[in-house]
N, C-alpha and C positions, 0 to 999 in steps of 0.2 A: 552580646545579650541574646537569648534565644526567644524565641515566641514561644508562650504556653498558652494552647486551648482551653475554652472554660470547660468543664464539664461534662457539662446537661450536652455539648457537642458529641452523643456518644454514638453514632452511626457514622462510622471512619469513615462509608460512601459517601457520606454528602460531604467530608472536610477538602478543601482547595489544595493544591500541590505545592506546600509552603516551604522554605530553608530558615532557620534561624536567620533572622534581622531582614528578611525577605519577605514584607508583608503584600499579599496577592488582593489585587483589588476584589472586590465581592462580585458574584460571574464569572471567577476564572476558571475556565474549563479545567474538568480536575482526570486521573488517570485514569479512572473505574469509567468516568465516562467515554473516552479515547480507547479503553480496551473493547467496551459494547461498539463500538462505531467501527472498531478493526472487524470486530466478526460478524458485523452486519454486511459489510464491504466484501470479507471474503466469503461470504454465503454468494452474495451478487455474481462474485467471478468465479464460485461452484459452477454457479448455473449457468453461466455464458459460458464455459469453457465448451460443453458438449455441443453444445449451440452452434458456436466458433467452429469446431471441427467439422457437425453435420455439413454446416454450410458452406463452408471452405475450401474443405479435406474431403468432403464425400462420405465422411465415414465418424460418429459419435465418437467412438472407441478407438479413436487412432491416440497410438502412443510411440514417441520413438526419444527416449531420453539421450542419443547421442548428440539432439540438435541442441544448440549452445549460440550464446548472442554475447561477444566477450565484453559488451559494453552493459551489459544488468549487471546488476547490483549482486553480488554473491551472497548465498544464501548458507553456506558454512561458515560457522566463525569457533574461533577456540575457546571454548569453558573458561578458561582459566585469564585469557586476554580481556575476553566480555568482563570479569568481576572484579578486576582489576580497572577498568574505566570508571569516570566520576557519570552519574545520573546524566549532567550537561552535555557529556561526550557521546552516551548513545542516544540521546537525542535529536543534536545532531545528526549524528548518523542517519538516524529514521529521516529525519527530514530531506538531508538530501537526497537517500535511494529512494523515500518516497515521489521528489520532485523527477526523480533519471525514471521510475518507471513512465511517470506522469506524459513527460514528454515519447516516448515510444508509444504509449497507448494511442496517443493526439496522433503524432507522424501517423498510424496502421489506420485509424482510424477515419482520416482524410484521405487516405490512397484506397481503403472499401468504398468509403461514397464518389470519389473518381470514378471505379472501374462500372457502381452497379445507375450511375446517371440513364445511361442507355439500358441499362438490363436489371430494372429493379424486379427485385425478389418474390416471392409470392408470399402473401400474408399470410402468417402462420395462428394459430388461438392454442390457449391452453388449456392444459385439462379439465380447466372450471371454464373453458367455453368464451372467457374470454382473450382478445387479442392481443396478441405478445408482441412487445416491443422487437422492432428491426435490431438486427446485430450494431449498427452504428446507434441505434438509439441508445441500448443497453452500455455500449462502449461510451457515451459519452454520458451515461448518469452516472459510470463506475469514476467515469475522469473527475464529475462535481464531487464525487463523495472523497475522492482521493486529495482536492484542492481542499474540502473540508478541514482535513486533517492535519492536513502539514499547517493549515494556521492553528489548530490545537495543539500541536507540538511547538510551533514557534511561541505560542502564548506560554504556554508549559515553559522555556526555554528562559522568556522574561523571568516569569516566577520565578527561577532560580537564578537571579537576576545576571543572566547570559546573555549577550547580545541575539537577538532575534536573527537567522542566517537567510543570508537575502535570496531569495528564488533566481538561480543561475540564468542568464538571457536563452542559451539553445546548451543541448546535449546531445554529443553525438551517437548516432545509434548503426551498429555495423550490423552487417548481416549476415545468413546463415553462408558460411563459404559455400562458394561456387565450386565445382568439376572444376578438372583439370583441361578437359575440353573447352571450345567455347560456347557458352552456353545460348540454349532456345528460347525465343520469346516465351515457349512453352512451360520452357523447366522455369524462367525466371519468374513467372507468373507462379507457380507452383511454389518455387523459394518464397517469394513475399508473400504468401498465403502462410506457410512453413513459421516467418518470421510471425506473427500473432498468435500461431499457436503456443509458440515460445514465450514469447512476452506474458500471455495468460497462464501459462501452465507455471510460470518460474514467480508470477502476481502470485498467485495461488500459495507457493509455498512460501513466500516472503509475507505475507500477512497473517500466515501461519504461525512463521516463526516470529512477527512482531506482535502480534498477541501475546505468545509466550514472555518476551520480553516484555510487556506492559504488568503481567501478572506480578515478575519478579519486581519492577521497579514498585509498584505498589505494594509488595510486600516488605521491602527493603524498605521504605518509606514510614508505612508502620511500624515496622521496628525501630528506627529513629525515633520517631512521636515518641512512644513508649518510652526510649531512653531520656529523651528531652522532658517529659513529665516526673521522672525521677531525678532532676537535678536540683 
């Protein structure tokens, strides 16, 4: 038996993320809203990212795409494998890389408030003159809006009556290889600086690309509806 919408429901935005015989309780967080919350999040981590670096790196504009953290989440996936998956499966998906970012951001985030206890930072203000939250402040309201989320995809996940995927206890997080030498407090300190800017730079393009992917599932979604109103 499938669900039909009445009607007068005729602004797709406000309808719930429903499957035939799948009925979502009223307040279910729906996709349109999950795709605005992805690109509010990665507006957030535009903006830390230079942040990150002046403050870290020494330098806004550092870039070096050869660093790589082989425990994040990859951000290529195949066209063709992607469209081949059920709605549930890359959901999934989102939810766990979202929870493996989660946990790296939290790890970096506690080793910056470790190192700057002794040596905090000088307050910075923004262009409107007022003052800008600390890099670990910023790092930890990207962390709340990142927990947001994954309960919006686990709610999303019910609605398509999927078992809800339980938040992993810990997730290991490796780091940017070491020389072949042994290495300096100096360089290590420089490495784990290294490793955030990776963790943000590689945020950045995975929210990117789950936007993207939010677009198609809500497209894909409508198009169902529409078939489901012609049956």
């Amino acid at each position: 038996m499938r669900v039909l919408f009445p009607l007068f429901l005729f602004h797709l935005w406000s309808l719930p993320m429903c499957f035939p015989a799948t009925p979502c309780r009223q307040g279910q967080l729906r996709l349109s809203y999950s795709l605005r919350f992805t690109r509010r999040i990665l507006a957030h981590v535009q903006d830390l990212l230079p942040q990150y670096k002046e403050q870290q790196l020494g330098d806004p504009q550092f870039e070096d795409r050869s660093l790589k953290m082989e425990s994040l989440p990859s951000i290529a996936i195949d066209s063709l494998q992607w469209l081949r998956m059920e709605d549930w499966e890359r959901l999934s998906s989102a939810a766990k890389d979202l929870h493996t970012f989660w946990v790296h951001l939290d790890r970096k985030r506690r080793q910056i408030e470790a190192e700057t206890m002794s040596h905090p930072p000088k307050k910075r203000k923004s262009q409107t003159g007022q003052q800008k939250p600390s890099l670990t402040q910023a790092m930890f309201g990207i962390q709340r809006d990142l927990k947001d989320l994954m309960r919006q995809v686990n709610s999303q996940l019910r609605c398509l009556n999927s078992s809800a995927l339980p938040y992993p206890a810990s997730s290991s997080a490796s780091s940017v290889a070491p020389p072949s030498t042994t290495p300096t407090l100096a360089w290590q300190l420089w490495a784990s600086r290294q490793e955030g800017y990776v963790i943000l730079r590689d945020l950045d393009r995975y929210l990117g690309k789950l936007a993207r992917d939010f677009i198609l599932l809500t497209q894909s979604r409508r198009r169902g509806k529409a078939f489901s109103s012609q049956i």
